[in-house]
N, C-alpha and C positions, 0 to 999 in steps of 0.2 A: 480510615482508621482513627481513633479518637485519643487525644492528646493524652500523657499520664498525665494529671494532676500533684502528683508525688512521688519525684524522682528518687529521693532516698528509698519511698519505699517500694518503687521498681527494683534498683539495685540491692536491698536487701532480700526480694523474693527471686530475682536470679541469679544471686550468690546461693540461695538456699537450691532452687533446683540445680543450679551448678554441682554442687555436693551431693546431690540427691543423686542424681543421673548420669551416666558417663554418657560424652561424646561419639560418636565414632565417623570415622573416614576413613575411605581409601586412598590411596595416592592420590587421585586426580582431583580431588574434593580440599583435601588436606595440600597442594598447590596452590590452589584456589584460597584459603581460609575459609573453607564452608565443612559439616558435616553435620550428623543427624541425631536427635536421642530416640530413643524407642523406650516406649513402658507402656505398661499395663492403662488403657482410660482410668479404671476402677482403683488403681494404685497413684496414680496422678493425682485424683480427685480426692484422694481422701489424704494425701500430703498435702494437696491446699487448703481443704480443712483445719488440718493439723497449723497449718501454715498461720490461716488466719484467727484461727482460736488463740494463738499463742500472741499475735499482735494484741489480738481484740482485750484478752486480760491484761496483757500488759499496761495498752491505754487506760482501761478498765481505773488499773492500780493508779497513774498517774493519776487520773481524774479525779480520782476518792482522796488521795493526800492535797491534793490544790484547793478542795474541797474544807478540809480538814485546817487548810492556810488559812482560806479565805473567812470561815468561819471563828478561828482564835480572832483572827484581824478585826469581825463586827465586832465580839465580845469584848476585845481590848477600847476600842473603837466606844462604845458605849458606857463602858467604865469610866473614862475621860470623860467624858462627853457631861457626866452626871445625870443620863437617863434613868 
């Protein structure tokens, strides 16, 4: 099984199926702390779509404002500078 690389965002995609999905157990399983989700493959997959589209702009957005930093920062940068 191969290591996550990024625990936040394990945890923030099984919080998201957490709410997505309900649990369920029987007695013997819910003794244990164990039980099962069921859904659809085709409803699955296209909530992790959903899932990772939503990270992906997000980054998306970071990237383009750090972008936007780093860019004011040559500008200023070379104004000083008297290039």
């Amino acid at each position: 099984m191969a290591r996550t690389q990024n625990p936040a965002l394990l945890a923030q995609a099984q919080a998201f199926v957490d709410r997505k999905y309900v649990v369920t157990a029987d007695e013997r399983q819910k003794s244990m702390g164990l039980g099962y989700v069921t859904a659809e493959r085709t409803d699955l997959a296209r909530e992790i779509t959903n899932f990772t589209s939503a990270i992906t702009a997000e980054l998306q957005a970071k990237l383009a404002d750090t972008e936007k930093r780093l860019n004011a920062l040559r500008a200023a940068y070379r104004v000083g500078d008297g290039s």
